[in-house]
N, C-alpha and C positions, 0 to 999 in steps of 0.2 A: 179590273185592278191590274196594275201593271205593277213590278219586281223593283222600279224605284220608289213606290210606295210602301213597300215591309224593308229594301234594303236601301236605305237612302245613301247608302257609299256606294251602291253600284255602277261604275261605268262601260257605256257602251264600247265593247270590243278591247276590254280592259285584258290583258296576258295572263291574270290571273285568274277568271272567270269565266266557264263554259255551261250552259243551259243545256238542257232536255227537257223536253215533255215527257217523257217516258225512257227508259230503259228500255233501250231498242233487243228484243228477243231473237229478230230475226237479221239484225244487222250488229249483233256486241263489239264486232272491230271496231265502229266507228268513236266509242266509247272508252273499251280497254286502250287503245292508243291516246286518248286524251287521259287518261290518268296516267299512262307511261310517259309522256311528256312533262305533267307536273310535277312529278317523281323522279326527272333526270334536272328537272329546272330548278327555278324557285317555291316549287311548289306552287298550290292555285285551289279553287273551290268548283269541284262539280254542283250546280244547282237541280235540283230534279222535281219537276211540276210548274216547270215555267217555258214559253214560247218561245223559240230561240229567235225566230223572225220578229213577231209585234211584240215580246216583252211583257205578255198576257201570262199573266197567272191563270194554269191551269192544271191546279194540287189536285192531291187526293183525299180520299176519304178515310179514315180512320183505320178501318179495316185493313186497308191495300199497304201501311205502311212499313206493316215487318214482312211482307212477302215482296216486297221490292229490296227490300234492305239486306232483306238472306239473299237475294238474287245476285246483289254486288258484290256480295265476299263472297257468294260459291263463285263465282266467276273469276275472284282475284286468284284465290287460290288455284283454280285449274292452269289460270294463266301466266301466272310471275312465280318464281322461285325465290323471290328476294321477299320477303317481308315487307310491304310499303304499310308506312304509317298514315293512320287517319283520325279523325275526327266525326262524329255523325250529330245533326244539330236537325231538330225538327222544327219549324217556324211556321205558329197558327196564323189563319187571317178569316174572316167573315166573306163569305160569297152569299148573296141573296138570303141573308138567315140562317146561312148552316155553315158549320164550321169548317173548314178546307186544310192542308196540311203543304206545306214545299219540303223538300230534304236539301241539306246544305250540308254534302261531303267535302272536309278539309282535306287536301291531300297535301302531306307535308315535302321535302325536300328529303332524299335519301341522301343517307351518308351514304351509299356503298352505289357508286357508277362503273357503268353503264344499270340501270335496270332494264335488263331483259322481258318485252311481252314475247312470249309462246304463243303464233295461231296458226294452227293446221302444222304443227309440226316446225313451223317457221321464226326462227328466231329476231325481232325487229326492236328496233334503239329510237327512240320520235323526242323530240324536244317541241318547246313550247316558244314560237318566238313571235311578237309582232302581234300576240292575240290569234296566232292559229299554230297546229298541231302539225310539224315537219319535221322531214326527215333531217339527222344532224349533217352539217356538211363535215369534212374530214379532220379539220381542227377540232371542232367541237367532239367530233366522237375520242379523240388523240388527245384533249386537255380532259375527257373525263375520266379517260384510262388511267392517264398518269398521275391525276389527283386524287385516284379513286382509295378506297381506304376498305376496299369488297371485303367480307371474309371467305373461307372456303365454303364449299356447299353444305359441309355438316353441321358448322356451326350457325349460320345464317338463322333467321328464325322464321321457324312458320305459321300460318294461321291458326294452329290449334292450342287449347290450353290444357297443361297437363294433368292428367287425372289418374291417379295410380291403378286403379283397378284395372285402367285399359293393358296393363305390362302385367298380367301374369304371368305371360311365357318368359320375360324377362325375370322376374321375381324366381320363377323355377330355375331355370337356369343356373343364376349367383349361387341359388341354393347348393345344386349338384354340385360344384365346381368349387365352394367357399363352406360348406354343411353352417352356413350362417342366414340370416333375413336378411335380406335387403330391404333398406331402409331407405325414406325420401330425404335424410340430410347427408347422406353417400352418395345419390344421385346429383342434388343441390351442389354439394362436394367437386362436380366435373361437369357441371355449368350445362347439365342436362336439359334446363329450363333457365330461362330468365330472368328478373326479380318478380316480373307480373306472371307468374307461372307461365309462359309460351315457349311452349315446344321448341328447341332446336330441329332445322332438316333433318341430322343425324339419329337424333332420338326419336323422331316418327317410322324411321326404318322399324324399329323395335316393337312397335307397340301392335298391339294381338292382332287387332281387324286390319291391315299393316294391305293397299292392296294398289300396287301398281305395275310397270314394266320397267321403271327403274330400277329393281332389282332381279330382273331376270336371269336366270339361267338355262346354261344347255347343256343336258351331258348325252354324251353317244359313247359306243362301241362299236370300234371298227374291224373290219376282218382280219386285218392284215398290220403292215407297218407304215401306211399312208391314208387320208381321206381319198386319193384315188383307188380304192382296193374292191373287190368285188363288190361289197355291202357294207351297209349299216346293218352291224350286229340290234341296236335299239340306238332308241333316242329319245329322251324325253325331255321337256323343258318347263319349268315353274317359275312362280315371281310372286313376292309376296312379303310377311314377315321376314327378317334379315337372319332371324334362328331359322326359321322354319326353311331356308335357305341352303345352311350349313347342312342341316340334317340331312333333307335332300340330296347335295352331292355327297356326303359322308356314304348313306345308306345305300346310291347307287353304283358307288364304286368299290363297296364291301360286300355287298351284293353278289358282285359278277368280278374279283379280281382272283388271282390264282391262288390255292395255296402249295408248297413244296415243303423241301428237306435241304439241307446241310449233311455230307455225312462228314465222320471224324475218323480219326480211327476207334474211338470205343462208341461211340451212340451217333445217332444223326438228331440234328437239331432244326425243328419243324418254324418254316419261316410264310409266312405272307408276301405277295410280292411286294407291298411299299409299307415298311414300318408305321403303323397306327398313329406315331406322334408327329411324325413329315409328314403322314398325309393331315392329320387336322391344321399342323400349320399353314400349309401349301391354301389348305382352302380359308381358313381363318384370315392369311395375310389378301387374297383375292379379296373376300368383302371388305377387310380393314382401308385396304389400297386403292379402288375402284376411283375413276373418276365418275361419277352419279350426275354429274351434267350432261356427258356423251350420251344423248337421246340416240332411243331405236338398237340399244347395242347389248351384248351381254356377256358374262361369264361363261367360256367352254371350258370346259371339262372333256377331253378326250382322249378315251381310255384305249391305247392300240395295243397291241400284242407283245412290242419288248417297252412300253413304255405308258405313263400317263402324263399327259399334256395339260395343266392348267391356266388358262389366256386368260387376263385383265383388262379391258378397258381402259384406257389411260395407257399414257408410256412411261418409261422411268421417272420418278417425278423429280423438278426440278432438271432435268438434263436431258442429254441427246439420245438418240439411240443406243443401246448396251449391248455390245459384242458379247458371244457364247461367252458367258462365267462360269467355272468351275470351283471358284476359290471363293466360296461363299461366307469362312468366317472375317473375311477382308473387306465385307459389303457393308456399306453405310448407305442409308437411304433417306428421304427426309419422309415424314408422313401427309398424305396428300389430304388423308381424314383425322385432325387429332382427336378429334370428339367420339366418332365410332373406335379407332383405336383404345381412349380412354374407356369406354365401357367394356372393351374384351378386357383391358388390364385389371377392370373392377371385380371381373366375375374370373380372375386370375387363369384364363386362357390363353394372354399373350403377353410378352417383358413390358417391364415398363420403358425398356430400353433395346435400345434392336431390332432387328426385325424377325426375331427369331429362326432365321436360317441357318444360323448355327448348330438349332438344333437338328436339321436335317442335316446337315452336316456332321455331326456326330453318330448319325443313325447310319451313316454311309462309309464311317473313315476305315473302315481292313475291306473293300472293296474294289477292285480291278477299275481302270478306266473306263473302259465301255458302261460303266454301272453304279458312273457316278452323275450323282442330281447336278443340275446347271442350272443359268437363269439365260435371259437375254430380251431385249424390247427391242422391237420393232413395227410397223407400219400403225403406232399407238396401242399396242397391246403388250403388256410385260407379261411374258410366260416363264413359268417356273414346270422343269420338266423331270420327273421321278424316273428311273428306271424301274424297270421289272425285277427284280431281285431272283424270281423263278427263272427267269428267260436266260438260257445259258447265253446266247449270240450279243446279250447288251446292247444298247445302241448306238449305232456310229455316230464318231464323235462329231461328224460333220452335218447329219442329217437335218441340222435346221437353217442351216445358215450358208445354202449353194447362192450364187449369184453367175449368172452366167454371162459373157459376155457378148454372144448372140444367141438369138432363136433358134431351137429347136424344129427342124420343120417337121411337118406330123407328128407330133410328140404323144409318146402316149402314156397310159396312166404310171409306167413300171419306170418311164426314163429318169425323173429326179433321183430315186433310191436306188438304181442301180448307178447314177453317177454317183451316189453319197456310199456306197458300199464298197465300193472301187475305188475312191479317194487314194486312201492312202496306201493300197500295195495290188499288184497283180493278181487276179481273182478269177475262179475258171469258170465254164459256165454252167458247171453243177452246183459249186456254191455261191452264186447269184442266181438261179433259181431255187436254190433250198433256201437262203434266205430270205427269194420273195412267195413262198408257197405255190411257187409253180411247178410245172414240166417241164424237165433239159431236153424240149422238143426240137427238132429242127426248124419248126416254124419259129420258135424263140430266139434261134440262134442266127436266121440269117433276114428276118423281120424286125427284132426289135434289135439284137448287138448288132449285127453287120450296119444296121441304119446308123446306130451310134457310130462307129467306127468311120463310116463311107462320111462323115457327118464332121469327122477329125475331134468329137467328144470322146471318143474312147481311143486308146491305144492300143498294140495288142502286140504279143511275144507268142512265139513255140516254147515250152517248156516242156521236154518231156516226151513229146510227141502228143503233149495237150495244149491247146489256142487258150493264154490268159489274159485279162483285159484289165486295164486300170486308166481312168481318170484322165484326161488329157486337162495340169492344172495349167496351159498357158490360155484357156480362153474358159474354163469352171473356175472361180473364186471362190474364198469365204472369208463371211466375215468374221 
């Protein structure tokens, strides 16, 4: 029996119509991009159990139908971030006295272009033209951008349906934070879910069993006041639940951060290096802000000696690059996740407005320059950076932002931070190596300054009958 006998509208090589005999296990590309095509097109009908050459029906048996059928959605799901819509339609027919089964998957037209397939790390766009499965030419990729109507990652929807019991860590959570239940018309309330209960991307972060590399992090300790410095004090990296996350960096940099003193003249007043409420913002606004599309990439957390360093994925959203900020209550941002921002607002950990850097801002205002918090994005990472509040030396204000206008020849690990330490005033070279926990060796002095110098990075005076060095800014910049 042949497939115009159960579908008598079928036409051969019709654009909206693709066969299989099977769900190919050891070839799924050739497959996931025929449903990426009718997902960026008009949409189209995968048939499965039928010849794609003679047009032979060749169903299955009754048995094999829901393990083919789980086969195609665990697979959509591994491979598309976009929610494609379907249909699933089983069509009986008689073979020799026993009864046989086709599957006739609808695959509708997405509202939200480009749909991205994911394979092997590879992100690919295929349209549907002529009755076969191609790549878009540059128009068609350019008129689906611009008509495209996408949402952000968090709100998009994904293939799972929500179940409350899967969010107890979220349920705890609210709790600590609100001594209130959270309830599913509070959820429902910030479009947690869909009308057909489905998951937003955003609210899969959250739920218990929660397990990918999408939310990765990495936090280190370093020895010194650069990733070039002797060692990694530790390093460790998770991924997982989007709480279980927080915790994580909270507990590893409470862990291992300093604690000191204030004195006054009547008492000394016992301080932490980064105020408890900047550091949960700092990381709070990390997972709020994250761009969750940048595959392969993660949150750092790097915890140095006069400072901690926390890097975002994504760059400043909406805009360019962000020069060193200091004047944080003047920052407006737009939010790149409303839907995970909305769940921090629920469980009243972050404004419903702001970005809340204000409040580190507050945590920081009767504090000297050197030891004040900053922002800045660049090479698509927005770092948000704390001083050490113990660390008498603070950090220079230039330290992240040198640009040099040539190369460095044999550069070695001490040359960026002694140009950034030297910046802005003549510095001798005891305290450029007290700052970088070296020896005022001679081998320092006429291996690594003298190369700077010979090199026209450094300048250098007698003061004193002491040689001091500073910064040569006509060929070191910053942004």
């Amino acid at each position: 029996m042949k497939i115009q006998n159960l579908l008598p509208d079928f036409v051969v090589e019709n654009k909206y119509y693709e066969l299989k005999s099977r769900l190919s296990k050891n070839d799924n590309f050739s497959w996931l991009k025929t449903v990426d095509a009718f997902a960026n097109s008009k949409g189209g009908d995968l048939i499965l159990g039928v010849d794609d050459k003679s047009y032979e029906l060749c169903g299955y048996e009754a048995n094999k139908l829901d393990e083919e059928k789980q086969y195609f959605y665990t697979q959509l799901s591994q491979h598309f971030i976009t929610n494609i819509k379907t249909d699933v339609e089983v069509l009986e027919y008689i073979d020799n006295d026993n009864k046989k089964y086709i599957i006739k998957i609808k695959i509708y037209e997405s509202e939200t272009k480009p749909v991205i397939l994911k394979f092997n790390s590879m992100p690919m766009v295929f349209v549907r033209r002529d009755g076969y499965t191609q790549i878009p030419s540059i128009e068609e990729y350019l008129d689906m951008v611009a008509n495209s109507r996408m949402p952000a990652f968090d709100v998009s929807l994904s293939n799972e349906k929500f179940d409350f019991d899967s969010f107890k860590k979220l349920k705890k959570y609210y709790f600590e934070n609100t001594n209130e239940e959270l309830t599913i018309k509070s959820l429902a309330s910030i479009n947690f879910f869909d009308e057909n209960m489905v998951l937003r991307n955003g609210s899969l972060l959250f739920k218990d069993d929660y397990k990918s590399d999408k939310t990765k992090v990495v936090c280190s300790v370093y020895n010194g006041i650069s990733r070039g410095d002797d060692f990694v004090v530790a390093s460790n990296s998770f991924s997982g639940n989007i709480l279980d996350c927080l915790e994580f960096m909270y507990s590893f940099i409470n862990q291992r951060m300093n604690k000191g003193f204030i004195k006054t003249e009547r008492n000394r007043i016992d301080i932490d290096s980064f105020p408890k409420r900047s550091l949960l913002e700092a990381l709070i606004n990390s997972l709020a802000h994250r761009d969750y599309l940048i595959d392969n990439s993660a949150i750092y957390v790097d915890l140095f000696k006069d400072r901690l360093v926390v890097s975002t994925p994504g760059k400043f959203y909406k805009g360019d690059d962000l020069p060193i900020t200091y004047n944080l209550n003047s920052f407006i941002s737009r939010r790149r996740n409303s839907l995970i921002c909305d769940i921090f607002v629920l469980c009243k950990v972050m404004e419903a407005k702001g970005t809340g850097l204000e409040k580190i801002a507050k945590d920081y205002e009767n504090v000297d320059i050197s030891h004040r918090p900053f922002i800045f994005s660049k090479n698509n990472q927005f770092c948000i950076v704390l001083p050490d509040l113990t660390y008498q030396g603070g950090v220079n204000v230039n330290l992240e932002s040198l640009q040099l206008l040539k190369p460095i020849d044999q550069i070695s690990k001490h040359d960026l931070d002694i140009l950034s330490f030297c910046y802005v005033s003549y510095k001798s070279s005891k305290e450029i190596s007290t700052y970088l926990s070296i020896s005022d060796s001679s081998y320092f002095r006429k291996n690594i300054l003298q190369r700077l110098v010979d090199q026209n990075f450094l300048l250098v005076i007698e003061e004193n009958n002491t040689r001091k060095y500073k910064t040569n800014t006509e060929i070191v910049k910053t942004s």
